[in-house]
C-alpha positions in Angstrom: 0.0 0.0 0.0 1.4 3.5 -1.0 1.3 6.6 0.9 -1.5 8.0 -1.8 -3.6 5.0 -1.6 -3.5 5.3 2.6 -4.4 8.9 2.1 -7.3 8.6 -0.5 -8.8 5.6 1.2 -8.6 7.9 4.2 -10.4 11.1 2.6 -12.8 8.8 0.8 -14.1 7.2 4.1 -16.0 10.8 4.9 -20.0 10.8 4.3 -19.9 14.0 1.5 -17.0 13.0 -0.2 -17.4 12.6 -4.1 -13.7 11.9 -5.2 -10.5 12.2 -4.1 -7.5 12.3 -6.2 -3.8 12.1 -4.2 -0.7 12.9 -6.2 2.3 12.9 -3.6 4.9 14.5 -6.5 2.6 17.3 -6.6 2.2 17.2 -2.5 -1.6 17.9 -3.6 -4.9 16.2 -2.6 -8.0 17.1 -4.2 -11.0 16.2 -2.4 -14.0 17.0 -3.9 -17.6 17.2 -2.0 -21.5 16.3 -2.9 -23.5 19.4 -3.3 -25.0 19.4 0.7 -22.2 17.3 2.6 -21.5 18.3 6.5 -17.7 17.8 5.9 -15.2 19.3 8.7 -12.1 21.0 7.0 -10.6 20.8 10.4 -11.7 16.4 10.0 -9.8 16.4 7.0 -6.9 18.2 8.0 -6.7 15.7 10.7 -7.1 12.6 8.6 -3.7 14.1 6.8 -2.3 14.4 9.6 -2.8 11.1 11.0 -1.1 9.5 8.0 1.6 11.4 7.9 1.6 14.4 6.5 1.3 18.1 7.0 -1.8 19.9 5.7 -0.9 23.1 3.9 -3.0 26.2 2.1 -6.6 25.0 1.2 -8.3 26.6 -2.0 -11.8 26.1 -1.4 -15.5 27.0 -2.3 -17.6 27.3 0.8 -21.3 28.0 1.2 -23.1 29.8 4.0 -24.2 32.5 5.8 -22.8 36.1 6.2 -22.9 37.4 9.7 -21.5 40.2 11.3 -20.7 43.6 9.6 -17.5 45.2 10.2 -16.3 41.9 11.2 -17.8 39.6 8.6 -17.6 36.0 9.1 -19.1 32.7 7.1 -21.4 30.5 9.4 -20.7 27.3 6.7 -24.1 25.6 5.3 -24.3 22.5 7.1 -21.7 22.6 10.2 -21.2 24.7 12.6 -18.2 26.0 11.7 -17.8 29.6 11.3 -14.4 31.4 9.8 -13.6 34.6 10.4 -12.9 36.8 6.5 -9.9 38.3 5.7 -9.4 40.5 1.7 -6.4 38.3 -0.3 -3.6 40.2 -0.6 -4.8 40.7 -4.4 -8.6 40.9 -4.0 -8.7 43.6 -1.4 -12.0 44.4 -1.8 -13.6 40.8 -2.2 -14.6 41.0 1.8 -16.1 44.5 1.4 -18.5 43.0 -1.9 -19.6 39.8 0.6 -20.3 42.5 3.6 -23.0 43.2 1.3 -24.7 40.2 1.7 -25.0 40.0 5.2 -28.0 37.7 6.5 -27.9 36.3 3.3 -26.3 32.8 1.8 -23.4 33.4 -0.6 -20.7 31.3 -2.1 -17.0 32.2 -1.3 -14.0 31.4 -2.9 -10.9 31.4 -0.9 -8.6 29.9 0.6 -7.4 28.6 4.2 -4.0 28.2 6.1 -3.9 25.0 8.4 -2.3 25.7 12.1 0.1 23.4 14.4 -2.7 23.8 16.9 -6.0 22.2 15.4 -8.1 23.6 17.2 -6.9 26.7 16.2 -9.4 29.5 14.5 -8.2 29.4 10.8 -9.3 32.8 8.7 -10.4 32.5 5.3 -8.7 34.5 2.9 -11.4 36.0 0.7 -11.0 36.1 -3.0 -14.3 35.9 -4.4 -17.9 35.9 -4.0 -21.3 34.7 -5.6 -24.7 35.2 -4.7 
């Protein structure tokens, strides 16, 4: 059994999870989720850990709630995690446009920098936003 195959088997085994692809030249995983899953970034980050590795940045598309106002944050569709939004250091004004959807549900692009201590609270880097 290779590294790859431990790792994919592992990422596969979450309820949510439509593929996984593991290339360990690239030092990528790409996990990607159902439409509706409950899936914990902090789980996954985990499950990385666990077999061996180290979790680095995390592009991702996340669905959820803005709350807050001058302090926006993303309460995430279906967990109850909520991450706190910072602007990307080339999409300053990306938290400013989702501040305009507060109360609403939005789709944000981003991404999201692991910590040594996981249970950490991990910003997400804002650098785009659908309604």
């Amino acid at each position: 059994m290779t590294c790859a195959y431990a790792v994919r088997g592992a990422l596969q085994k979450f309820s949510g999870v439509e593929k996984v692809d593991v290339s360990l030249n690239k030092g990528l995983a790409t996990v990607t989720l159902k439409p509706g899953n409950a899936v914990r970034l902090s789980d996954v980050w985990e499950t990385v850990r666990k077999n061996g590795f180290t979790p680095k940045e995390t592009k991702v598309v996340i669905r959820g709630d803005v709350v807050g106002g001058t302090n926006s944050e993303l309460k995430v569709t279906g967990t109850n995690e909520t991450y706190r939004l910072l602007p990307a250091p080339k999409a300053q004004t990306a938290v400013d446009e989702v501040r305009r959807y507060v109360g609403k549900t939005v789709t944000v692009e981003g991404t999201l920098h692991p910590t040594k201590d996981s249970k950490a609270a991990v910003p997400l880097t804002v650098t785009g936003v659908k309604n």
